[in-house]
N, C-alpha and C positions, 0 to 999 in steps of 0.2 A: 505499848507501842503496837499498831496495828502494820497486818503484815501490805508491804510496802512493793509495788512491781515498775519496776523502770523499762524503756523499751527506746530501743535504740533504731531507726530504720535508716537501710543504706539502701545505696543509690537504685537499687535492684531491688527495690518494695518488699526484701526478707526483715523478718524480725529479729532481733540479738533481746535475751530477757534476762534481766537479773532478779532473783527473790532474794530480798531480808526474811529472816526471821524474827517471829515472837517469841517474848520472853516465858510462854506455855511450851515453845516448842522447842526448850534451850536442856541439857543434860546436865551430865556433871562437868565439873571446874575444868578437868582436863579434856574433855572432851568440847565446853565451850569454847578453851584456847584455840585446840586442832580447828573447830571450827573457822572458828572468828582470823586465826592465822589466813584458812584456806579461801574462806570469802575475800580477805586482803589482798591474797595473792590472786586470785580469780579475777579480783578487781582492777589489779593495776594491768593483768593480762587483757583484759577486755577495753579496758582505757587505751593502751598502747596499740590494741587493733582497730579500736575505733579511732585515734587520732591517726593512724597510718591510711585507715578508707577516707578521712575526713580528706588529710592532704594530698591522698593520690586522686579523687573522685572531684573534690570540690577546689582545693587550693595550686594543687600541680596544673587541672586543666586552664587554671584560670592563668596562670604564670607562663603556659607555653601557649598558651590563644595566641593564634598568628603561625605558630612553628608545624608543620606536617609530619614532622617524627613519626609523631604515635601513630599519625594515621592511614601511612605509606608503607607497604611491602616491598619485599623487593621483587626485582624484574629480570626476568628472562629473555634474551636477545639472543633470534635465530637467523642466518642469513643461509639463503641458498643458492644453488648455479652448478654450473656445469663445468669441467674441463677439458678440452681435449690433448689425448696423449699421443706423442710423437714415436714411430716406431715401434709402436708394441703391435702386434698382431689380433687380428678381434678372433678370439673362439668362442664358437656357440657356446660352450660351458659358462662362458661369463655371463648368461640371462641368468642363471641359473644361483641364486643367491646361496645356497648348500653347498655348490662342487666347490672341489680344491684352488679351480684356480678363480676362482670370486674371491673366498677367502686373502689366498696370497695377495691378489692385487690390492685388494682393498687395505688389507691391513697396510700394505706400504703405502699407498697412497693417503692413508687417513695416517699415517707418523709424520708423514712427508710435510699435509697441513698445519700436523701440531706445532714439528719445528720451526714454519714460517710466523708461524703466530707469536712464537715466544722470542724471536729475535725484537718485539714491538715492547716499547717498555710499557704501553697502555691496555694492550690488550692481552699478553699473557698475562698480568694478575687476574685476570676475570674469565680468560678461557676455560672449559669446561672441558667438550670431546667435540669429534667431528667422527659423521657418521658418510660412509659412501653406501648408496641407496640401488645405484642400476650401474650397469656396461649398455651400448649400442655401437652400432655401427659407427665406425670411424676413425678410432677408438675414443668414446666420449663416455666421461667418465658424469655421475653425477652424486652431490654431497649436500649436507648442510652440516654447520657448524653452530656452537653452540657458548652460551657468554651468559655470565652470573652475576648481576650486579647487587650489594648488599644496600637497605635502605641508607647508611651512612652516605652512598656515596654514590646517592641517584644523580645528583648534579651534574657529573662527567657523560652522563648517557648520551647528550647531543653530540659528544668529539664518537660516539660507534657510528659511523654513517657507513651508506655504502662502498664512499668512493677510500676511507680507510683501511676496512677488510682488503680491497681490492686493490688499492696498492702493497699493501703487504703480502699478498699473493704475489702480485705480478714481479715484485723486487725480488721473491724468492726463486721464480722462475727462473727467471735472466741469472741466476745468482747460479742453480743448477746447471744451465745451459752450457753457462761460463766454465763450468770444472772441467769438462767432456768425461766424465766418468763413465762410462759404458754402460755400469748398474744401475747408476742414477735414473729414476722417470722423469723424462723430459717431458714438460708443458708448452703447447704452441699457444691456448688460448685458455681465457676462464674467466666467470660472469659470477658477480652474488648480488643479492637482491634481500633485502628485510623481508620475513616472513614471518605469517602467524605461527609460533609458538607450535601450536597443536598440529599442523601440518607437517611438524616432524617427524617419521615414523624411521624405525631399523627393520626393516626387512630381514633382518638375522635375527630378532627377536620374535618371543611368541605372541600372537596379539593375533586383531584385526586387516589381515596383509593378506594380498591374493593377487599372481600375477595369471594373467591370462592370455592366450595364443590370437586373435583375428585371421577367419579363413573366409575363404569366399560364401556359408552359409552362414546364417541369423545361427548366433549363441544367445545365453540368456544370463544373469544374475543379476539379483537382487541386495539389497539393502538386508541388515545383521535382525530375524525376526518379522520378518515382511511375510503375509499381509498384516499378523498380529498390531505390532509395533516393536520400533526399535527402542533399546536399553538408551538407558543416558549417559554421558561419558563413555560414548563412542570414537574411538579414534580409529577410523578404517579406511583403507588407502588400495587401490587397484591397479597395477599396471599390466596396461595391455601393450602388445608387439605384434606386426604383420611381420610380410615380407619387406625386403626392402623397395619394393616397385610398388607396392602397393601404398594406400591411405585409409585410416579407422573411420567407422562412422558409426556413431552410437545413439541411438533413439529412446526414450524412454515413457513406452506407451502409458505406465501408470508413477507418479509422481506427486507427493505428499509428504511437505517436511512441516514441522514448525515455523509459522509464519512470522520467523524474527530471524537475518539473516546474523544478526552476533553474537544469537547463541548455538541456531543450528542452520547447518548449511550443507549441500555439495557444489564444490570447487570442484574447476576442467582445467586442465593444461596441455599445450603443447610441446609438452617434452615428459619426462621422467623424475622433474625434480619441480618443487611446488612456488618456480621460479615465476614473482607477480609480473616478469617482463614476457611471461612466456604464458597468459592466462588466457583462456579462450571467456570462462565465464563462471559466473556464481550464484547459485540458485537457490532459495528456499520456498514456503509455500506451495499451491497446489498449483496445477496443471490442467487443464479441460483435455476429453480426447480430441478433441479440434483443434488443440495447438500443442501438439505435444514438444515437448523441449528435445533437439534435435542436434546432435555437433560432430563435428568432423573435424580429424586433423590433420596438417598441412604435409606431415611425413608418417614416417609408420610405428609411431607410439603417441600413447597418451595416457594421461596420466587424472586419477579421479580421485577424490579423497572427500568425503564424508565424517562433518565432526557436528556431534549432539553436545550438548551440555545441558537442557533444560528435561525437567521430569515431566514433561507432556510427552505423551506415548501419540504417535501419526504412522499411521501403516508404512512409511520412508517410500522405497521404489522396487519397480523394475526397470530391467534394461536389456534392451537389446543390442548386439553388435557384430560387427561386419569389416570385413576388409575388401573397401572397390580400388583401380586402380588410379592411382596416382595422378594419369591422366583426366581423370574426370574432376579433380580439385581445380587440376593446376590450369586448364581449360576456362577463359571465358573473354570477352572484350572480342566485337564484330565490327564489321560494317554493313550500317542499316542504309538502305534508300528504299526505303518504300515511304509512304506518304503520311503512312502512321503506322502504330506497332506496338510491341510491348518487347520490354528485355528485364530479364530480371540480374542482383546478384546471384554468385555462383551457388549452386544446391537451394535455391531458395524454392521451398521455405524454411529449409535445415538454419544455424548460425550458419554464413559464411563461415570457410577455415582462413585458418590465421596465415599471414603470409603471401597474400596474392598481392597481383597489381595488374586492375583490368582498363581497359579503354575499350572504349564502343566511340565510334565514329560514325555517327547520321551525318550525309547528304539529300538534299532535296533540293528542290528547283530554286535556280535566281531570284526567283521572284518572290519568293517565299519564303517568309522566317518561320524559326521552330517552336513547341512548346513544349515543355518537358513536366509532366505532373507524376508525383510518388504518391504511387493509392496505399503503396506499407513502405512506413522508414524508422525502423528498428536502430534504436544504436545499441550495439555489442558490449558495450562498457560503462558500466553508469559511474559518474563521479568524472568524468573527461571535459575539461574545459571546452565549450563548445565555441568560444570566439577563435579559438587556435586550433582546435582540431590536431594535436598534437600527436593523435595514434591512430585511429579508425577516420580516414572521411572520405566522402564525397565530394568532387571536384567537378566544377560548371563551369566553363569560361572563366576559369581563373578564380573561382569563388568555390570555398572549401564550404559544404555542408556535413554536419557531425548527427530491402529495399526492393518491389516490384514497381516496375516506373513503365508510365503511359507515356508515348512520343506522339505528336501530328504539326503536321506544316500549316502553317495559317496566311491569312492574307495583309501584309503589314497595313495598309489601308485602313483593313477594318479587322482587325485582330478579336474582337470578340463577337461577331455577330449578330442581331438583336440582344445583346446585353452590352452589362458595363465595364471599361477596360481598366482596372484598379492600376494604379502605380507601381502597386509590388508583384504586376503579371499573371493576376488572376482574374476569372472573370466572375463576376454577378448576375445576377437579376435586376434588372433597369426600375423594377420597382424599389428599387433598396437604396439606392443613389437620394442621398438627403433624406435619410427617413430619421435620424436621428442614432443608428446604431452604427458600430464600426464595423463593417462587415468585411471590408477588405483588408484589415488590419494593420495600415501606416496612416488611416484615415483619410487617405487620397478620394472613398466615397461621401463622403462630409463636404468636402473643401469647396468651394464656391458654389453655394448655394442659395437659392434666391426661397426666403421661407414662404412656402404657401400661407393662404387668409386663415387656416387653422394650425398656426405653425407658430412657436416663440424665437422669435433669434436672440442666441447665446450670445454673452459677448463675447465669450472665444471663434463666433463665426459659424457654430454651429445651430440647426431647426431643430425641437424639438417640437412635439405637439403638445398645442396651447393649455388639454387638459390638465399638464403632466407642471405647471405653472402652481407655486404656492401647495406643493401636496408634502412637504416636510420629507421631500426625497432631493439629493443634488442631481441631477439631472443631467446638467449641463455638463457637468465637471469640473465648475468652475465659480459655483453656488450661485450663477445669474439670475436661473429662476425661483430660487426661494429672498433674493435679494429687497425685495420689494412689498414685501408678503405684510398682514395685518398684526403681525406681532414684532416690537420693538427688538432690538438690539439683546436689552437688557430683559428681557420677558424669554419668559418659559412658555409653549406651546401645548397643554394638553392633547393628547389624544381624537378628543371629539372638538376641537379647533378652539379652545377658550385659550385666550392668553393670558398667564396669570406673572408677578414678578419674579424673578428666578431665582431669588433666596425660598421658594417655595419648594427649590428639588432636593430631596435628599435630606429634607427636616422633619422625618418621623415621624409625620404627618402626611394623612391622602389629603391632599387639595384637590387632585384634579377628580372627577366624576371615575375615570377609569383607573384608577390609582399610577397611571402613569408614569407620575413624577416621582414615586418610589418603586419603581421598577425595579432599577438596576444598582439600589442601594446597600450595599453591603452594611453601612448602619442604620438600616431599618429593622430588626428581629422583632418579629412578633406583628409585622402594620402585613395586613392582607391584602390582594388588590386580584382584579385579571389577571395580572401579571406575574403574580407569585407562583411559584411549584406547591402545590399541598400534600405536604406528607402524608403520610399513614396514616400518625400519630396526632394531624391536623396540625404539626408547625406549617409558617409558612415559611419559602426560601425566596428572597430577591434577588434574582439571579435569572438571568436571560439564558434559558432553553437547560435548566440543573440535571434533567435527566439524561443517564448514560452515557456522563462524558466522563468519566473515570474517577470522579473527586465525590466523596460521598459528606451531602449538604444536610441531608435530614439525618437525625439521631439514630430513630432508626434505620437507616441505609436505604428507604426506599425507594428512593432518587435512584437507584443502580443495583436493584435486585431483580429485575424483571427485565435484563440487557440482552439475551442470549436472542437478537433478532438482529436484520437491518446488516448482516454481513454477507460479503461475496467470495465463500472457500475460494472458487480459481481463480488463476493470476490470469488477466485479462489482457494484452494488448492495443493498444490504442489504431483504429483504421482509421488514417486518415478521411476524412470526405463520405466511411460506412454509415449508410441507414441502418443495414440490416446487422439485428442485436447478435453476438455468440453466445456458444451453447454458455449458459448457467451464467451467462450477465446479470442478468434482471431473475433470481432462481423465487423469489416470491409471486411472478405474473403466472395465470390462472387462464385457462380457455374454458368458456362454460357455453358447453356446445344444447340444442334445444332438439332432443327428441331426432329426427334422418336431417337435419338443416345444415349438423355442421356446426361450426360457430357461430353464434350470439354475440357473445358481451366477454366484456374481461372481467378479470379479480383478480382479489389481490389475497397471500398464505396470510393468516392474524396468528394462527396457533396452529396446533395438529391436528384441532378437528372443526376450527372455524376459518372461513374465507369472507372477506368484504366486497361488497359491490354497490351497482346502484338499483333502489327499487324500480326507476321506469324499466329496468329489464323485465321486470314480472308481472309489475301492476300493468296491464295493456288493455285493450279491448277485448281478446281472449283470455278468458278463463284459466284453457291450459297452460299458460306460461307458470302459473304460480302453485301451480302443482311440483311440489316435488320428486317425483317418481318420472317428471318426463326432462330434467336435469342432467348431463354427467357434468362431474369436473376434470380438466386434464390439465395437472399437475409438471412442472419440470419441461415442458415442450418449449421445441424453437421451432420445427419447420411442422406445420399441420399435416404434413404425409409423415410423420416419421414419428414411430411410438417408441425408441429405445429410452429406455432409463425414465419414461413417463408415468408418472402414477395416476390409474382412472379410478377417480371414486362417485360413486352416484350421489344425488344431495337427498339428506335426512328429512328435513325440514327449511323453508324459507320463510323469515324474520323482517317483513319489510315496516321503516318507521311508520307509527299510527299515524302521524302529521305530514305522512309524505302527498302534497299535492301535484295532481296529473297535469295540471293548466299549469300551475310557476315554477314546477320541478324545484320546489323546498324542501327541504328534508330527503334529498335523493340518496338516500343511503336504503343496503339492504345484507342482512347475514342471513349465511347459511350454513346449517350443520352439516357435516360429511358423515354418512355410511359409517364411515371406520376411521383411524385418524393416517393422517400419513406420515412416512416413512422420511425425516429432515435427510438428502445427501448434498451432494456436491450441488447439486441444480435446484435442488429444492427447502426453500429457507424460509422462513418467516420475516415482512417487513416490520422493523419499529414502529408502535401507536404512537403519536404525541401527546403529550400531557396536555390539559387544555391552556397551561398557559406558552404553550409554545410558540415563538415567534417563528414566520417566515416574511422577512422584511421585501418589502419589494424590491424589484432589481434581479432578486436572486434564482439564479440558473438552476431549472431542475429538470424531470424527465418524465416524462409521459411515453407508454408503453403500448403494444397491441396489435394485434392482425387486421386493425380496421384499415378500410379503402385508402386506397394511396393518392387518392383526389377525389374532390366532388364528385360523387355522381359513378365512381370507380368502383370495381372491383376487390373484396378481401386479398390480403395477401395474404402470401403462402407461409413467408417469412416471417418471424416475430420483430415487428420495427420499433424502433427507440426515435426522440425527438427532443432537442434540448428547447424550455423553454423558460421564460423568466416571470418570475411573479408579478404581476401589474398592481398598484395600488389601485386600495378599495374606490376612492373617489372619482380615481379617473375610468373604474370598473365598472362603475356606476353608471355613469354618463354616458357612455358608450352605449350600454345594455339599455338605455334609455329607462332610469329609475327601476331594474328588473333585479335588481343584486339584493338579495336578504341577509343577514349575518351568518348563515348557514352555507353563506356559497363565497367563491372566490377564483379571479381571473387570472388565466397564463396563457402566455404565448407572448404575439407581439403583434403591435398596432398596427404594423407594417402587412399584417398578414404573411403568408408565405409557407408555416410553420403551424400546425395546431395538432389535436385531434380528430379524429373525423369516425363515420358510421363504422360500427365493428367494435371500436375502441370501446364503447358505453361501459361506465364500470370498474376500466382500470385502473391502474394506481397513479398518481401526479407525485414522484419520489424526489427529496430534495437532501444531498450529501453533506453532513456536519462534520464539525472540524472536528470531533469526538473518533471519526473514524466510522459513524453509525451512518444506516439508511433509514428517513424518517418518511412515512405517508401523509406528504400535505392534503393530498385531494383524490376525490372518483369523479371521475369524467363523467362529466353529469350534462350539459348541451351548451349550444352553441347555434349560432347562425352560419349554416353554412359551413363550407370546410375551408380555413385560411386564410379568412377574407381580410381586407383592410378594415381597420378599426373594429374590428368583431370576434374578439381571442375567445378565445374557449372558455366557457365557465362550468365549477368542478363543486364539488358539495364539501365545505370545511369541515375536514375530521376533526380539527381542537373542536370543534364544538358540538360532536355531536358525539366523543370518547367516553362520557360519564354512561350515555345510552348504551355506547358498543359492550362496556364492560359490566353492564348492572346484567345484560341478556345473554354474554355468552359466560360471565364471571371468570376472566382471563385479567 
């Protein structure tokens, strides 16, 4: 008998091994027994644990599928709030979490909770402790309290609601009141609120806890580790106190957390306890010095708490803070008659504080109605149903909006003067009126429109232009102009317009010329097309736009190993109606200024030591432009006077395409090496390349960047401008350009004109937002007729097609 090996593998890919022995490798008699005994018993031990993996792994799971037992822990229920006590006397000692009489109070009033709790037959078996946190003025005391629920008995967790705890508070009060015991602490009022867990700290423990004083000068701290970075599983908690005539107000010039707010976060409140009815706001992510995060609160404490749980290390914050007075919160709401104006909310551009209620009253003449436009309308609280308005709003004539706001008086006659008077009260440009885009936004500029002779009418009633007829885009919204088109019902449309039968999509087979029809196949593996992603490794992936959207397609992952581009560090704010871009918006845009001139042309960051542009910047009729030595790059700029946080690098060398032609501007692409590489911060980042099979469908809204002229014929600006524009199909790109469109270029903007690139821009990047969270480079603004014109959009040089080049020359 040959020696024999069994192998046993559980669920967890470990090996279990049994050897036999040969009859070479056997002793004497009694030693075969002990053996042969111990193998038996080895054996039926190893049986017994493999049938117990077998049923706990393979046959338990399969008998409880459906049940959550195993897969549920239990849960922690915190509520918090305030109360205030009746004739006790406030002493300063009571800030004072160490002195005698914090102690004293506290402890009775945290016995005081227990016994209300345990009178509840549901909620003393799961009470835990109740912790009081601060004293303030009034005498208001503040706690959280604390509840254990085991997985047997998650079920009952919806009967904890607020208004529970809270009645069994308030029953206990009434209940004290009623004794008149003189000892007793009597309660007038008291609030609980569900709260995060971690937001629970003891201020009488050792930890993360720091209270702080507000005087009338700037104090300073920081986040646990700052600038380094902060440790993970952080629980740290801040309270501050003025006077009592005073109000806090806390700025935080630098600001950098982990940009997920449910792992790390800082939480503001107004009050002392981490009470969500009493939140001012919640923040993570970074910050720009241009809008620093800014809050005040309504009386003279508040309350900070900073919780980490992820092991990504972010230098956390600083902070600055102040006590102003009182009067300067609670201050706001005029009366305006002037004929136009501006008013802002209170401390703006700080958060408003919590707690106010302002009225501003504009008058102006009889004869004249008003207009009210918000250039910033910030809402304080995200997650607030905005059809109710149920906590933070803006009130208009009886119409709640969920803020620096322009006023002026208009003429009801003619309420928008050489323009268009939209339905929902705003005005247009009269060339926008029936051009087929909704610019007013209830589509009131659409509505009765007589279609020009190059115009489709929709049968929803809207123009479209004629070119935009049959282009395998819906257009209309309502599929009227693809309704009519040379491909049947039942036919599939190739790419380059062949109609073929529509069992022809998605059967593992290219039919169409562009592989089209298995584009978007998930059971195509292995059929290659345009359209495929190309791995590393040379698989192909059918899968529309596979790179850097989180899901790793190719074997070797290289769909998502070359991601680290195409993101914006600071949290941005939305300006209503702003051209002009904020600092570290766009932190990939490039000013590539030419020798005393100033700026040139844009580009765009690829890496740390290559930038992309276009060649017409250097191939010219001079010589020197294509000299590199007569180049800078400036890096990280918004305003061209302003060099802070800008990095100038001179360029190395310039890489412009061999094929690039001067007359049809083909191949308008150009790289440049930098000097030295630079420095990735807050402002300065590298855009996403696209793969070449990456779609940007038309329709879709993207952004074109640059210092160039603010009109025809105008002057650079100062400011770095941004411009939303929309991908136009190839066909109708075409047509327009009068047969001028190669497969190396591609149009944006809008037919309407209005909207483009213009002189200065040359260069820049045409960037378009994927739903991956990434920034991808469709296009360099490559030329155009004119700046803005009708039916004359800008056209840009197609980076899919010209990436295999970008990367064979800088090897990125």
């Amino acid at each position: 008998m040959h020696s024999a090996r069994y192998e046993y593998n559980d669920r967890n890919g470990r090996h279990e091994q049994i050897d036999f022995l040969t009859n070479k490798e056997k002793k004497s008699s009694k030693r075969n027994i002990g053996v042969a005994i111990g193998v038996v018993v080895a054996l039926l031990i190893l049986a017994a644990v493999a049938a117990f993996l077998i049923w706990l792994f393979v046959f338990k799971d399969a008998d409880s599928e459906g049940s959550i037992d195993m897969r549920l822990s239990p849960s922690t229920l915190v509520f918090s709030g305030h109360m205030k006590l009746v004739d006790v006397p406030y002493n300063q000692n009571l800030e004072d979490t160490g002195s005698e009489e914090f102690e004293s109070l506290a402890d009775n009033l945290e016995a005081l909770i227990s016994t209300n709790y345990k009178t509840d037959l549901l909620l003393r078996d799961y009470y835990t402790t109740s912790v009081v946190t601060a004293f303030s003025e009034g005498v208001i005391a503040y706690y959280w309290s604390q509840f254990n629920i085991p997985v047997q008995d998650l079920e009952i967790m919806p009967e904890f609601s607020e208004e529970r705890v809270l009645e069994v508070l308030e029953r206990g009060m009434k209940k004290q009141r009623s004794t008149g015991n003189p000892k007793d602490i009597k309660i007038s009022e008291v609030t609980a609120s569900i709260t995060d867990p971690r937001l629970a700290r003891n201020p009488r423990a050792k930890g993360c806890f720091f209270r702080l004083e507000a005087s009338d000068h700037v104090q300073t701290f920081s986040s646990p580790g700052y600038p380094e970075g902060y440790p993970p599983k952080s629980r740290c908690q801040w309270q501050i106190r003025a006077s009592e005539e005073n109000a806090i107000k806390v700025a935080f010039p630098f600001f950098h957390i982990e940009d997920d707010c449910s792992d790390d976060f800082v939480s503001i409140y107004d009050s002392l306890s981490p009470d969500e009815s009493q939140a001012i706001t919640e923040k993570c992510g970074q910050r720009p010095p241009s809008n620093q995060l800014e809050v005040v609160s309504s009386g003279n404490i508040m309350l900070i708490n900073m919780i980490t749980d992820s092991e990504v290390q972010k230098p956390g914050f600083q902070a600055e803070y102040k006590a102003i007075p009182r009067s300067e919160v609670k201050t706001c709401g005029v009366v305006l008659t002037e004929l136009k104006g501006v008013f802002t909310s209170p401390l703006h551009p700080s958060f408003y504080p919590p707690a106010v209620d302002c009225k501003w009253t504009i008058k102006v003449p009889a004869d004249k109605k008003l207009r009210l436009k918000f250039t910033m309308f910030r809402m304080k609280e995200p997650g607030v149903d905005i059809r109710v308005c149920h906590k933070d709003y803006v009130e208009v004539m009886g119409t709640k909006y969920c803020f620096s706001a322009e006023y002026s008086a208009y003429d009801p006659s003619d309420p928008c003067p050489n323009k268009f008077a939209c339905n929902s009260g705003i005005c247009i440009a009269k060339e926008l009126k029936c051009d087929g885009w909704n610019d007013c936004g209830d589509m009131s500029d659409e509505m009765e429109c007589k279609c020009e002779k190059d115009q489709f009418g929709c049968s929803n009633g809207l123009c479209k232009p004629k070119l935009w007829v049959c282009d395998r885009v819906n257009d209309c919204g309502d599929g009227s102009d693809e309704k009519s088109c040379s491909c049947d019902a039942n036919e599939w449309r190739c790419g380059g317009g062949v109609c073929l039968p529509q069992d022809v999509v998605c059967d593992k087979k290219t039919d169409c010329e562009d592989g089209s029809d298995e584009a978007s196949c998930k059971a195509s593996p292995g059929i290659c097309s345009d359209f495929s992603f190309k791995c590393r490794n040379k698989e192909c992936v059918n899968k529309v736009n596979a790179e850097c959207d989180h899901v790793t397609d190719c074997s070797d992952n290289s769909d998502e190993d070359s991601c680290l581009c195409g993101t914006r560090p600071y949290k941005l704010n939305r300006i209503v109606g702003g051209q002009n871009a904020a600092v570290g918006e766009w932190p990939w845009q490039v000013s590539l200024q030419f020798l005393s001139n100033g700026h040139v042309c844009g580009a765009s960051i690829i890496s740390e030591k290559w930038i992309l542009s276009a060649a017409h910047c250097f191939k010219t009729s001079s010589p020197d432009n294509h000299v590199a030595a007569n180049w800078q790059t400036y890096s990280g700029m918004q305003d061209q006077w302003k060099y802070d946080g800008v990095e100038r690098r001179p360029v190395k060398k310039i890489i412009t395409h061999p094929d690039y032609n001067q007359m049809t501007f083909d191949y308008d692409i150009a790289l440049l090496e930098l000097s030295e590489p630079l420095e990735f911060t807050n402002t300065i980042q590298p855009i996403c390349l696209p793969a070449p099979s990456h779609i940007f469908p038309a329709g879709t809204s993207c952004w074109v960047t640059g210092w160039g002229a603010l009109r025809e014929g105008g002057s650079k600006a100062q400011l770095l401008q941004k411009a939303m524009v929309k991908i136009i199909n190839d066909t109708v790109c075409n047509t327009v350009t009068e047969g001028q469109l190669t497969s190396r270029m591609l149009c944006s903007g809008f037919l309407s004109g209005g909207v483009d690139a213009c002189q200065g821009d040359s260069g820049g990047p045409l960037v378009c937002f994927e739903e991956s969270g990434k920034w991808f480079q469709a296009g360099i603004v490559s030329w155009g007729e004119g700046c803005a014109r009708r039916n004359k959009p800008g056209v840009y040089t197609r980076v899919t097609k010209l990436i295999d080049w970008i990367k064979g020359e800088t090897g990125i």
